[in-house]
C-alpha positions, 0 to 999 in steps of 0.5 A: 499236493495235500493240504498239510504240504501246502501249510508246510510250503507256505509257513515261511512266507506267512509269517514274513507278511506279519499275518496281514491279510486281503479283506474277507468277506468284503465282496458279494455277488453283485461285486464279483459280478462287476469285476467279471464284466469289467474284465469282459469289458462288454461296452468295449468289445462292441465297439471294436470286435462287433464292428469287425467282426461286421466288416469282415464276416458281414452277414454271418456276424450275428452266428458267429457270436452265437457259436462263440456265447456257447463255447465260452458257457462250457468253458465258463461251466469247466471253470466254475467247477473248479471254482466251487471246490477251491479258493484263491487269488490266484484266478486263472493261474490257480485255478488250472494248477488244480487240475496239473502243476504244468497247467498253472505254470503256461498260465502264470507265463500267460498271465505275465505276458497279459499284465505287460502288454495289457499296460500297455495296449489298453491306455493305448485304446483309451487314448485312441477313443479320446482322440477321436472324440475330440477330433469329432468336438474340432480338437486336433492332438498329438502325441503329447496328449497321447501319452499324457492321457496314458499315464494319467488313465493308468495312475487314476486306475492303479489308485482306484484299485489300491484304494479299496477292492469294493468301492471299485467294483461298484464304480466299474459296475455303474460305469459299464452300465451307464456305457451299455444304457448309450448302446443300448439306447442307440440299440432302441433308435435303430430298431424304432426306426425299422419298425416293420423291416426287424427281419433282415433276411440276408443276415438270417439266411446267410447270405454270401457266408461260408462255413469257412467264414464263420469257423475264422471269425470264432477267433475273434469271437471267442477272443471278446470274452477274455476276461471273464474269469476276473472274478476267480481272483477274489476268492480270499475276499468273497463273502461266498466263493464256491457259490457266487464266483461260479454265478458271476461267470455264467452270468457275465458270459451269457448276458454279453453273449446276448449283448454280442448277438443283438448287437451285431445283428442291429449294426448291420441292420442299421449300416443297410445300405451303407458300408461299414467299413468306410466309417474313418471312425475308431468307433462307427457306433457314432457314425450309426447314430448320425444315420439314424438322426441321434447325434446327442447318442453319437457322444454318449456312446463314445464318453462310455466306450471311454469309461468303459475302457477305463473300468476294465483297466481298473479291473485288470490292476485287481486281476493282475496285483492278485496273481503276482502277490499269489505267485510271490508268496509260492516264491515263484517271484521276488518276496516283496510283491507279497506285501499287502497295504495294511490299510487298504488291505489291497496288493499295494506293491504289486499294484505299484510295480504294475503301475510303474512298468506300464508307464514305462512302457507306453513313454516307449511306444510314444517316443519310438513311435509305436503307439498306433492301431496297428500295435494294438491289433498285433499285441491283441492278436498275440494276447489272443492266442495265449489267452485262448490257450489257458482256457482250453486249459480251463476245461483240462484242468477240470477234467484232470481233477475230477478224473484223479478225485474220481468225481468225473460225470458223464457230462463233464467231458462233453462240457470241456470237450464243446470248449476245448475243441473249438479253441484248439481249432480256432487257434490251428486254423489261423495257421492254415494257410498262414496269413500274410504279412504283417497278419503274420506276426501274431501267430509267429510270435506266438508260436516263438513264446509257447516253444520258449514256454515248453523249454524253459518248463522242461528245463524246470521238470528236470533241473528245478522240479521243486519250482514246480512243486509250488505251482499252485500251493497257496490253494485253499479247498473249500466245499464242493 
């Protein structure tokens, strides 16, 4: 869509908005930065996905990872293409409408079912972490505490996200970094206290891995990075976003990536001898600790493991109330998620409605009685499918616009190919052979929605093709 077609698309709900705007300039790099590692949640992902990982592919963890770091740079790399020459608050949905309208609108569906489940799922993991520490402090609780701790997470990160876009970056960047300082610290006391024995050969020459073992265990890899394109959403208030924005996703992905692989490599190192997955812990982190005589760390690491999650929540309102004020001014959703709070400058509505429905659901799960682990690891599951899926888009919507523009390098297919490929592969490999139940689910249900997608994107191709036509209108160009 050209420029001026864009201008005629969006005059209408401009002038409804009382030409209020999100606040530019108010975020620099080390902002952008902040929310691109909070989306990442790094200090979470070590604490659930490293020590799966760890349990199931045992001394192949560490290589997994590694695969994954470099798959996730080139998409990384695919998507700060893009985010050099456009700007939006639109993130992920925006982004890959550049490259084809059908690109944005999967997307957007993604990026809906992310914001309906994440409400509900991340409370649910906080909630989870703050149960079994006060379990290890001689605290029994039920569900009414469950359920309060989620309604109370999810009002205070909603808060913070309306309150103002830079003061919550900073807090996320400072929390998330006293969270990595507990792991790290651990990190440290494990590698002190095998001075001498650092190289653990069975991990290094892969002993009892498979190529298949490792090939399955990239779906949970790759699933860890979700969120690293959190800073594509504040293209509007960023000081410099054709610059900054692209270096705070290579940043935020390699610098986990290194975190991913070291970790995973001590974890092991420090379990020798003992069994990971006997640990009755949410997060066995702790039980390393005791293992290695550093009980003060054990709750260190479990207060930022919480803080953590909560920082990731906060980020998650920022990504979410952006996409549906973005989606709502291409009146693609009702008008009044367009409002912007005219003292905050901040999605105020959508950061409410988001608010409120996540409330909604997790007094649901509680009542019904599906607020457990097992849900979590399903909805992520499913979550993980979709959000692999926009990022194989990443890399098709780069090659499409550098093809159509006529700027394609002859580098940039094997960028996007050496991420594309290995999450396509990754998400037909679980179907082959097809897990057992309840593993089943996840796929299944994700094959039900993308069908459903596809149906309802056909039916807009040639019922509604002027809903299409919108996808992606409120783009602004900016210089390569």
């Amino acid at each position: 869509m050209s420029a001026s077609a864009q201008q005629i698309a969006l005059e209408p709900i401009a002038e409804s908005q009382e030409s209020i705007t999100l606040r530019r300039g108010a975020l620099g790099f080390t902002s952008l930065l902040a929310q691109s590692v909070a989306g990442l949640a790094p200090s979470t992902s070590i604490s659930v996905p490293i020590v799966v990982m760890a349990v199931v592919r045992g001394n192949g963890a560490w290589l997994t990872w590694l695969i994954s770091t470099f798959v996730m740079l080139a998409v990384a790399a695919s998507l700060s293409s893009l985010s050099r020459r456009f700007v939006s608050a639109g993130g992920l949905y925006s982004l890959n409408a550049c490259g084809h309208p059908v690109y944005g609108a999967i997307t957007a569906w993604a990026g809906l079912l992310g914001c309906i489940t994440g409400g509900a799922t991340t409370p649910l993991l906080f909630g989870i972490f703050l149960q079994s520490f006060l379990t290890d402090m001689g605290i029994q609780t039920g569900n009414r505490t469950l359920l309060a701790t989620m309604i109370l997470v999810t009002v205070a990160a909603g808060a913070l996200a309306w309150r103002d876009t830079a003061v919550s970056a900073r807090f996320v960047l400072t929390i998330e970094g006293l969270s990595l300082l507990a792991i790290l610290s651990l990190v440290g006391v494990v590698l002190y206290r095998h001075t001498g024995n650092w190289i653990d050969l069975d991990q290094l020459q892969l002993r009892g891995v498979d190529a298949h073992a490792i090939a399955a265990g990239l779906v949970l890899g790759l699933g860890a990075y979700s969120g690293f394109e959190a800073s594509c959403s504040f293209g509007f208030e960023a000081r410099r976003p054709q610059t900054e924005i692209a270096r705070s996703l290579i940043g935020s992905v390699g610098g986990a990536g290194l975190l991913f692989v070291l970790c995973s490599y001590v974890l092991r190192l420090g379990f020798h001898g003992f069994d990971i997955a006997a640990s009755q812990n949410s997060n066995p982190w702790s039980d390393l600790a005791l293992l290695n005589g550093s009980p003060i760390l054990r709750y260190a690491i479990q207060i930022g493991v919480l803080i953590s999650v909560f920082s990731m929540f906060v980020t998650n309102f920022n990504v979410w109330s952006r996409m549906l004020l973005t989606l709502s001014r291409e009146r693609l959703l009702p008008p009044f998620l367009a409002h912007i709070d005219k003292k905050t400058r901040t999605p105020g509505v959508a950061i409410l409605a988001a608010v409120l429905l996540d409330i909604g659901l997790q007094v649901f799960l509680v009542i019904t009685g599906y607020a457990t682990r097992n849900l979590y690891s399903l909805i992520c599951a499913m979550s993980g499918y979709w959000f692999t899926s926009t990022y194989v888009l990443i890399c098709a919507a780069m090659l499409t616009y550098q093809w159509r523009s006529r700027q394609l390098s002859w580098w940039q297919p094997l960028v996007a190919a050496a991420g594309a490929i290995p999450l396509a592969l990754s998400i037909f490999a679980t179907y082959f052979p097809l897990p057992s139940f309840p593993d089943s689910l996840a796929p299944i249900f994700f094959l039900v929605s993308a069908v459903a997608v596809f149906l309802q994107l056909f039916y807009f191709a040639r019922r509604r093709p002027e809903l299409l036509n919108r996808v992606g209108a409120s783009v602004e160009h900016g210089a390569a």
